[in-house]
Structures are given as structure tokens and as C-alpha cells.
N, CA, C and O atoms as CSV, one atom per row, in Angstrom:
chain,resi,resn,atom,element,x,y,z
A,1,UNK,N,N,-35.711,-47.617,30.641
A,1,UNK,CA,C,-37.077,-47.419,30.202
A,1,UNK,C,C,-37.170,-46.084,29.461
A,1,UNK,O,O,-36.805,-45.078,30.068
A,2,UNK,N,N,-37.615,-45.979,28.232
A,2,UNK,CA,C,-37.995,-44.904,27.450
A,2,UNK,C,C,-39.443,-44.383,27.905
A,2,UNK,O,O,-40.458,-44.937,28.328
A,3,UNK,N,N,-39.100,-43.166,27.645
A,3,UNK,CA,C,-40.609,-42.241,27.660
A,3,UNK,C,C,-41.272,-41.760,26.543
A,3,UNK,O,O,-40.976,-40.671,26.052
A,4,UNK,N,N,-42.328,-42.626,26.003
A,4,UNK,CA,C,-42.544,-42.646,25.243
A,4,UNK,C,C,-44.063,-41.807,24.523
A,4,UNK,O,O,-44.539,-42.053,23.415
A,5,UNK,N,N,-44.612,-40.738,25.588
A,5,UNK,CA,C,-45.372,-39.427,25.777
A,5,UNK,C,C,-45.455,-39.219,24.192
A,5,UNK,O,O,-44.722,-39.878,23.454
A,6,UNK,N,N,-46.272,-38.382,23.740
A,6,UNK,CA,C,-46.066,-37.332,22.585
A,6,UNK,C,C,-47.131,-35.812,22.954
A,6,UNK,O,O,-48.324,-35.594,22.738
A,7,UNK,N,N,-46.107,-35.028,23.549
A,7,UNK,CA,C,-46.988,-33.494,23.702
A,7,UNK,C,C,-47.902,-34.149,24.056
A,7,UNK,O,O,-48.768,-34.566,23.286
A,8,UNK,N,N,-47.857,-34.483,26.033
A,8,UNK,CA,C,-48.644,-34.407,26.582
A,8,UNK,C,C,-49.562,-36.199,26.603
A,8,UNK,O,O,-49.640,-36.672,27.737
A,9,UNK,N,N,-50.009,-36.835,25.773
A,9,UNK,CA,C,-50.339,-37.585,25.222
A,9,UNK,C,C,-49.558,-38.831,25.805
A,9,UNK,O,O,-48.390,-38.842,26.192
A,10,UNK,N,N,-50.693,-40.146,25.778
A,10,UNK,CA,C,-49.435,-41.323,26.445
A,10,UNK,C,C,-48.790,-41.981,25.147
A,10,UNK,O,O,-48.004,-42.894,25.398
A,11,UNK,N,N,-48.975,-41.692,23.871
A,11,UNK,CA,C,-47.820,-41.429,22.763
A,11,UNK,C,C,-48.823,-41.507,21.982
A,11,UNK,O,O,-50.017,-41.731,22.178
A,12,UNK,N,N,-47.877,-41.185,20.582
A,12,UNK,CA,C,-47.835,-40.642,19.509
A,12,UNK,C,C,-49.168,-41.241,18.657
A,12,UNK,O,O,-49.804,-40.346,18.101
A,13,UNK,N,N,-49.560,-42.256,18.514
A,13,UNK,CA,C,-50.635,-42.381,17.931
A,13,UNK,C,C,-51.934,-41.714,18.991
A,13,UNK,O,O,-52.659,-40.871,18.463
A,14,UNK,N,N,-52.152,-42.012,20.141
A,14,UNK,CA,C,-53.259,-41.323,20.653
A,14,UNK,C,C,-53.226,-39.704,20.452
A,14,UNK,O,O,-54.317,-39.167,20.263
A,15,UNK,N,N,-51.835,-38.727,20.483
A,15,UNK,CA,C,-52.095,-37.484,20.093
A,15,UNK,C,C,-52.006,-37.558,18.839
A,15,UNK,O,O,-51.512,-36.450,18.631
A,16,UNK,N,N,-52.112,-38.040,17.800
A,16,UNK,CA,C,-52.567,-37.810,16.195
A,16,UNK,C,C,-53.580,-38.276,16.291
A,16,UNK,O,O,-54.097,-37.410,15.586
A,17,UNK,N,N,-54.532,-39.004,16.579
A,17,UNK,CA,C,-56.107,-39.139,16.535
A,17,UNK,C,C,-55.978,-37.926,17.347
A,17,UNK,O,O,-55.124,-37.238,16.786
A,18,UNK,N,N,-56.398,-37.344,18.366
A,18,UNK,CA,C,-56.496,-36.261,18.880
A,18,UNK,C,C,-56.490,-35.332,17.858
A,18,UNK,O,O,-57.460,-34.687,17.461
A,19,UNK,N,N,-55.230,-35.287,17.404
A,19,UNK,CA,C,-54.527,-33.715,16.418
A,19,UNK,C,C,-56.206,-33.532,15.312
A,19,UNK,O,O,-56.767,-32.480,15.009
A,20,UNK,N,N,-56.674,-35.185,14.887
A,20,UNK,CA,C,-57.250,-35.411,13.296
A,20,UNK,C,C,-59.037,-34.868,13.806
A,20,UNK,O,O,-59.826,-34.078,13.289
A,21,UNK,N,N,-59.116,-35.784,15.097
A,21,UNK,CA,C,-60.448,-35.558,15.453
A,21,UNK,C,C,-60.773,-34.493,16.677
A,21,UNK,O,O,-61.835,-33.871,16.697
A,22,UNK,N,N,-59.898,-34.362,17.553
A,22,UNK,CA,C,-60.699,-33.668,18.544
A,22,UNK,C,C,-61.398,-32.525,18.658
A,22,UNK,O,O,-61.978,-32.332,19.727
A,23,UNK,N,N,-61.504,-31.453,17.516
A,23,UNK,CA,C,-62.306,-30.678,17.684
A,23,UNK,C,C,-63.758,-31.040,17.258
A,23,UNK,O,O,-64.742,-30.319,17.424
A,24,UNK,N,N,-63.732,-32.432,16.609
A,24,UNK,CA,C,-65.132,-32.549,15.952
A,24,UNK,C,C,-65.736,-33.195,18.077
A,24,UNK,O,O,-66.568,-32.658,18.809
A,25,UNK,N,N,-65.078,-34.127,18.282
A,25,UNK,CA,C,-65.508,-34.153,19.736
A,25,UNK,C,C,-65.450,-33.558,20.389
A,25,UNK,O,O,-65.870,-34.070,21.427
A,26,UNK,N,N,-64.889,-31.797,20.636
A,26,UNK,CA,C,-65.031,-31.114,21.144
A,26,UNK,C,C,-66.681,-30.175,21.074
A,26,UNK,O,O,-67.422,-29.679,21.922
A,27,UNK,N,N,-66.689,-30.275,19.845
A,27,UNK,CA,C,-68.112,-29.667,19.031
A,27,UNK,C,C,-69.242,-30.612,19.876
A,27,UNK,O,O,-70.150,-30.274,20.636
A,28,UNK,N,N,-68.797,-31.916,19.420
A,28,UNK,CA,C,-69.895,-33.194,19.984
A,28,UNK,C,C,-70.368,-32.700,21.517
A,28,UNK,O,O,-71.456,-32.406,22.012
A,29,UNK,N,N,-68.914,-32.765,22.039
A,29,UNK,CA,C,-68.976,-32.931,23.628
A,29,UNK,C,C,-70.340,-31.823,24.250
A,29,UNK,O,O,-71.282,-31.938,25.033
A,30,UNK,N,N,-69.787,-30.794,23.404
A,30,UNK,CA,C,-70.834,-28.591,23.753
A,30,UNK,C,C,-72.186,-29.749,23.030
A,30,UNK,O,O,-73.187,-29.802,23.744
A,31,UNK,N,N,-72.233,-30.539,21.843
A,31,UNK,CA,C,-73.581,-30.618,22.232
A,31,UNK,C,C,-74.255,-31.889,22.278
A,31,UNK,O,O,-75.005,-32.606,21.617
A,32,UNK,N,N,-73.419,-31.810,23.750
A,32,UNK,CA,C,-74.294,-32.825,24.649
A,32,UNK,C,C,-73.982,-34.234,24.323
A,32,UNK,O,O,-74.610,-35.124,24.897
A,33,UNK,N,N,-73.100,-34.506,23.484
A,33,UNK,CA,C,-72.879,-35.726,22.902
A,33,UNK,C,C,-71.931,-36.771,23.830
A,33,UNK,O,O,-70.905,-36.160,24.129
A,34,UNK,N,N,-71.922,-37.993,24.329
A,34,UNK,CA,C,-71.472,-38.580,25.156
A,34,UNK,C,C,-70.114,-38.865,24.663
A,34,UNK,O,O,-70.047,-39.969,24.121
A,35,UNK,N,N,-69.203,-38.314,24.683
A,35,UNK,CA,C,-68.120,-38.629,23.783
A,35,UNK,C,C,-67.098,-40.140,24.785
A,35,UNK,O,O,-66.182,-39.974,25.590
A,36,UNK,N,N,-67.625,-41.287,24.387
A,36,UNK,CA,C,-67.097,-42.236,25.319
A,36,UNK,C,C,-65.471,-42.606,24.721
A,36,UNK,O,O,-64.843,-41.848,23.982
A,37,UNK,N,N,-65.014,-43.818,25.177
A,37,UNK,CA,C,-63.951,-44.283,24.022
A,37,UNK,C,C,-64.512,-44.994,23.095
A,37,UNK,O,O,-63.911,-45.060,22.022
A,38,UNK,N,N,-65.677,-45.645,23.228
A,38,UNK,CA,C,-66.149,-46.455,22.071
A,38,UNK,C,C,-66.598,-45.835,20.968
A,38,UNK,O,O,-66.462,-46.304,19.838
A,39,UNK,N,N,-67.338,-44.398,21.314
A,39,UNK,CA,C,-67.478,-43.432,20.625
A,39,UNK,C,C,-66.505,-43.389,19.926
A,39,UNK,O,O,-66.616,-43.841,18.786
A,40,UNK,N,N,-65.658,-43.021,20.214
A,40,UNK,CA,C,-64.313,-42.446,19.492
A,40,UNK,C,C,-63.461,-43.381,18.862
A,40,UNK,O,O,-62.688,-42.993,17.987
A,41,UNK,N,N,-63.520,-44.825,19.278
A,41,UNK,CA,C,-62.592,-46.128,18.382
A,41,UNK,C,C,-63.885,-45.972,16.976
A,41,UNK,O,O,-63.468,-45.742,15.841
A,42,UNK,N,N,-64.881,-46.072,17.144
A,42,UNK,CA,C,-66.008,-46.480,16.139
A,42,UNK,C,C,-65.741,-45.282,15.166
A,42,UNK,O,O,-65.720,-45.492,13.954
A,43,UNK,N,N,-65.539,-44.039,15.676
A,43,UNK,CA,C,-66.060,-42.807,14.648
A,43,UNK,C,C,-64.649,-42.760,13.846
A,43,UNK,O,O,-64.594,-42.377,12.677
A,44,UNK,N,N,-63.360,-43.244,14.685
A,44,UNK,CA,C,-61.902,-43.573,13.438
A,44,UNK,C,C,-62.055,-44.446,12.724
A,44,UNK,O,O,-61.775,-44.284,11.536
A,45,UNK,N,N,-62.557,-45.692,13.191
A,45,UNK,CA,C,-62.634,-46.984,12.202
A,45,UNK,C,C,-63.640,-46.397,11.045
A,45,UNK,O,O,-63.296,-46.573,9.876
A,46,UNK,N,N,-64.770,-45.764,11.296
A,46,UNK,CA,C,-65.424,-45.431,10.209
A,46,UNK,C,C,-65.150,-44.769,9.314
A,46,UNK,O,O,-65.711,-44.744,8.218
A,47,UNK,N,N,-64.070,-44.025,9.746
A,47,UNK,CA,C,-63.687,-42.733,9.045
A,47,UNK,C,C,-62.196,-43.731,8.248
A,47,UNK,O,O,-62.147,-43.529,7.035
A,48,UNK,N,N,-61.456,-44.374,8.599
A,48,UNK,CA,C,-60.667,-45.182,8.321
A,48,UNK,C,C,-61.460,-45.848,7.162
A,48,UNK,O,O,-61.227,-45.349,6.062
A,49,UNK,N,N,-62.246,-46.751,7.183
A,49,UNK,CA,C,-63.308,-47.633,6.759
A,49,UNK,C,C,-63.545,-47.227,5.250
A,49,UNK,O,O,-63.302,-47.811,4.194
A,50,UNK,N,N,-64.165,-45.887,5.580
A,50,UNK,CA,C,-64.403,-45.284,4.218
A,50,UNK,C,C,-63.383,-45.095,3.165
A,50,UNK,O,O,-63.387,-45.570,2.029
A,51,UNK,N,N,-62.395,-44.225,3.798
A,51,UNK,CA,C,-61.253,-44.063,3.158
A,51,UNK,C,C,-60.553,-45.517,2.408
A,51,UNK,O,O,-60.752,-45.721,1.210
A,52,UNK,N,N,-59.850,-46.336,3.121
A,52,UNK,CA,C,-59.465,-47.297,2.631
A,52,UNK,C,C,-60.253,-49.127,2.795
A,52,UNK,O,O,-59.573,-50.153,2.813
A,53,UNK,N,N,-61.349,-49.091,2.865
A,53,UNK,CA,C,-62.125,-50.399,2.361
A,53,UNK,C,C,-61.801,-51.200,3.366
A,53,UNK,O,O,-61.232,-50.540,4.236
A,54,UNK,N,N,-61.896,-52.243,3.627
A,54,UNK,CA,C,-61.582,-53.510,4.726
A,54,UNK,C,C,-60.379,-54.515,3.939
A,54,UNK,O,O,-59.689,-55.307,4.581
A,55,UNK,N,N,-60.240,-54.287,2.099
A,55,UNK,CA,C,-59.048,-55.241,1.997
A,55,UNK,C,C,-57.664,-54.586,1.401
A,55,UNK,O,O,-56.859,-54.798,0.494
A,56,UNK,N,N,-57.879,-53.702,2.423
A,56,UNK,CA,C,-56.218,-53.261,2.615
A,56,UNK,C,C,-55.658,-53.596,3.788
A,56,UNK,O,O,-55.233,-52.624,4.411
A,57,UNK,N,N,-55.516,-54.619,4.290
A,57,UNK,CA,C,-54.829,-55.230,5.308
A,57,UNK,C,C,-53.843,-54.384,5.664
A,57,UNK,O,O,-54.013,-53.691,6.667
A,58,UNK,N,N,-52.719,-54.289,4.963
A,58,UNK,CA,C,-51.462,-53.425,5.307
A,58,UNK,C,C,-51.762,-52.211,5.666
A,58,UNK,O,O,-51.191,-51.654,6.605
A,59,UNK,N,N,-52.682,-51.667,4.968
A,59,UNK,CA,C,-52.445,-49.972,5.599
A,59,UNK,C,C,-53.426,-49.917,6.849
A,59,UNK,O,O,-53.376,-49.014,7.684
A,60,UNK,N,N,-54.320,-50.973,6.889
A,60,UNK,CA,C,-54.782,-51.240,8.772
A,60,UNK,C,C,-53.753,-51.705,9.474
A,60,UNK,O,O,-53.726,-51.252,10.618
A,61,UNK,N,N,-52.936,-52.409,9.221
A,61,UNK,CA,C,-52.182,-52.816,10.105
A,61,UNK,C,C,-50.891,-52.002,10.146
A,61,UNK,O,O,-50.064,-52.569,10.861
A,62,UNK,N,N,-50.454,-50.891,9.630
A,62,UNK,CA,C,-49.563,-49.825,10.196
A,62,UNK,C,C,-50.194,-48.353,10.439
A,62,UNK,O,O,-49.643,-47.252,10.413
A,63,UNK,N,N,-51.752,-48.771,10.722
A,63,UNK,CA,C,-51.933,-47.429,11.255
A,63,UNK,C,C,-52.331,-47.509,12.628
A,63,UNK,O,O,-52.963,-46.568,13.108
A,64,UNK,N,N,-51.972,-48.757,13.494
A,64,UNK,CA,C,-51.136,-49.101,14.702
A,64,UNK,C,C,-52.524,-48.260,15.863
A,64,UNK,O,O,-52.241,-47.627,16.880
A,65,UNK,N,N,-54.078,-48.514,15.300
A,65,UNK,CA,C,-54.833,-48.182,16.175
A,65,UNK,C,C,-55.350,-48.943,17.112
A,65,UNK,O,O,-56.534,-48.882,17.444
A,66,UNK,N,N,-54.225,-49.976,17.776
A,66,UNK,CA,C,-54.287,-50.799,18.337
A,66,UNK,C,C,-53.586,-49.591,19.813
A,66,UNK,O,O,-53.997,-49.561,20.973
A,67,UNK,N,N,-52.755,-48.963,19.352
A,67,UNK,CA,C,-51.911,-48.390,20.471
A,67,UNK,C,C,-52.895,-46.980,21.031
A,67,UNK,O,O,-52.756,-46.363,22.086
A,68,UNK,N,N,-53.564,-46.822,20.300
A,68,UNK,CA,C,-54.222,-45.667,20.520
A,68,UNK,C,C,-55.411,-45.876,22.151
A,68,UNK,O,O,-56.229,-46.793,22.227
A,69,UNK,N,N,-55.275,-45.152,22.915
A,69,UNK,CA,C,-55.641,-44.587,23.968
A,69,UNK,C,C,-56.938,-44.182,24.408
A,69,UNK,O,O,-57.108,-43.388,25.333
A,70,UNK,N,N,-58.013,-44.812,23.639
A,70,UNK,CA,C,-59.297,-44.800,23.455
A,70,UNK,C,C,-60.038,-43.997,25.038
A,70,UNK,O,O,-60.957,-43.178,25.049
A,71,UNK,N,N,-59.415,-44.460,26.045
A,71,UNK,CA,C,-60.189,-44.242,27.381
A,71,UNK,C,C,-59.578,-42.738,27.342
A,71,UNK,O,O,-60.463,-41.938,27.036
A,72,UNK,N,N,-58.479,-42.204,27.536
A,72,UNK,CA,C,-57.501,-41.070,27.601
A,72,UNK,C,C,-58.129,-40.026,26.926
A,72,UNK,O,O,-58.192,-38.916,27.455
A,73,UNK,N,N,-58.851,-40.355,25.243
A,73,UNK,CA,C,-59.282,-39.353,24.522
A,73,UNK,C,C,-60.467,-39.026,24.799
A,73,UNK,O,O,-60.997,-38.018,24.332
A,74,UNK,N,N,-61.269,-40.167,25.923
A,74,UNK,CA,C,-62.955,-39.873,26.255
A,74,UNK,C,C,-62.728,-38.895,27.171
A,74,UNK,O,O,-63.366,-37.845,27.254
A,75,UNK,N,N,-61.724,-39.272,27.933
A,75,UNK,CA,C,-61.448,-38.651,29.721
A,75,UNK,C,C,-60.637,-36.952,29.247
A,75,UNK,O,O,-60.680,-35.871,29.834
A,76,UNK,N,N,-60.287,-37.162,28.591
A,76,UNK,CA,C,-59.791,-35.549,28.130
A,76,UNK,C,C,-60.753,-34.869,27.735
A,76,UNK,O,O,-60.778,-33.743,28.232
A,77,UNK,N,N,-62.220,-35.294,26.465
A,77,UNK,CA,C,-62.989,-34.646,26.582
A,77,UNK,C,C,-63.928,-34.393,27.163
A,77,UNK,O,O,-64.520,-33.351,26.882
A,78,UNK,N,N,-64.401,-35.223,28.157
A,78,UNK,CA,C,-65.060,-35.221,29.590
A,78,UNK,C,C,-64.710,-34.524,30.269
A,78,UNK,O,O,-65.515,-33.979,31.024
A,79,UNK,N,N,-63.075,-34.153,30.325
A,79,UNK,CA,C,-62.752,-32.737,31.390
A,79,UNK,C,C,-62.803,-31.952,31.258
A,79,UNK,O,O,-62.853,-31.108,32.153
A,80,UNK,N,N,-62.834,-31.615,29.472
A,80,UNK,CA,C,-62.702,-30.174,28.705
A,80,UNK,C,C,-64.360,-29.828,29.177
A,80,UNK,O,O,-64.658,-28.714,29.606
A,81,UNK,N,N,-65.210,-30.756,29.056
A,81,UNK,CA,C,-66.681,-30.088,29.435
A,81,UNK,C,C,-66.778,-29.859,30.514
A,81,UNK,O,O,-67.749,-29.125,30.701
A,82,UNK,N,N,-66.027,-30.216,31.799
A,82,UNK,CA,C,-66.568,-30.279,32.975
A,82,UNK,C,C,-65.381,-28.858,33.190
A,82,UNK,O,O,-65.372,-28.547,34.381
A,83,UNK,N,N,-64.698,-28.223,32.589
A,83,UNK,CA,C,-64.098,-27.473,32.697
A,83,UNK,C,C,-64.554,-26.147,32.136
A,83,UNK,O,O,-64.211,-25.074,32.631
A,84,UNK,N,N,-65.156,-26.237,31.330
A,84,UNK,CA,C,-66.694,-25.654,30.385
A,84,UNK,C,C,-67.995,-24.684,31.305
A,84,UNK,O,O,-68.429,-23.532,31.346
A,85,UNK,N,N,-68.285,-26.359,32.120
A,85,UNK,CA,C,-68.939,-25.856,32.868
A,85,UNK,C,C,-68.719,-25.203,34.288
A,85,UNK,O,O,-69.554,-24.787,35.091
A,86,UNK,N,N,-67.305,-25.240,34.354
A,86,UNK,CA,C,-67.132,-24.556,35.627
A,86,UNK,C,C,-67.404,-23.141,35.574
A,86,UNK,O,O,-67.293,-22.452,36.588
């Protein structure tokens, strides 16, 4: 069995969304913003969305945000606040 982690991360695509977005959900989180995972699948796809349109099939389908860790990136910034507020 490989370990397949990236810095911390349960791999490599969930810490590059991290790397791209998390300070804007860090910002969100200070104000007050519910930063869920749905939050966070919706605000890449949009941001995805814009950038490359809905008929580029291929470059949705190797940017593999299927693997990405949606619950992991809510629960990390949920701790960073509750860590905030300690």
C-alpha cells in the first residue's frame, strides 16, 4: 500500500485546492462565513467554470476534482477558527 498524503493533506489534489484557495476561506471563515465543503466544491467549480466554459470536457476531466477532499478542506477551516478563537 502506497501513501499517498501530499504535505500533510490526504493527497495532492486536495492540498493544491488548498495551496489556490485557502486564504480566500481563511478571510471568509474571520468573517463569519460558513466555510462548508459544499461551499468550497461550488466556489472551485465556479472559479473553474469561468475560466474554462463547460465544453472543455478534457481539461474537466484531468483536473481530477473528483479526488479532492471537500469535507477535509471545511474541517481544516473550521479548526483554524476554533483555534482563532481560543
Amino acid at each position: 500500500m502506497t501513501d499517498n498524503t501530499c504535505n500533510g493533506w490526504r493527497n495532492a489534489a486536495t492540498w493544491t485546492v488548498n495551496l489556490w484557495f485557502g486564504d480566500t476561506w481563511a478571510d471568509d471563515t474571520e468573517n463569519g462565513i460558513d466555510v462548508t465543503a459544499e461551499y468550497c466544491r461550488e466556489m472551485v467549480d465556479a472559479y473553474v467554470f469561468e475560466r474554462i466554459g463547460e465544453d472543455n470536457g478534457f481539461i474537466w476531466d484531468m483536473l481530477d476534482l473528483c479526488s479532492v477532499d471537500w469535507d477535509e478542506l471545511a474541517e481544516h477551516h473550521a479548526d483554524m477558527m476554533e483555534g482563532a478563537d481560543a
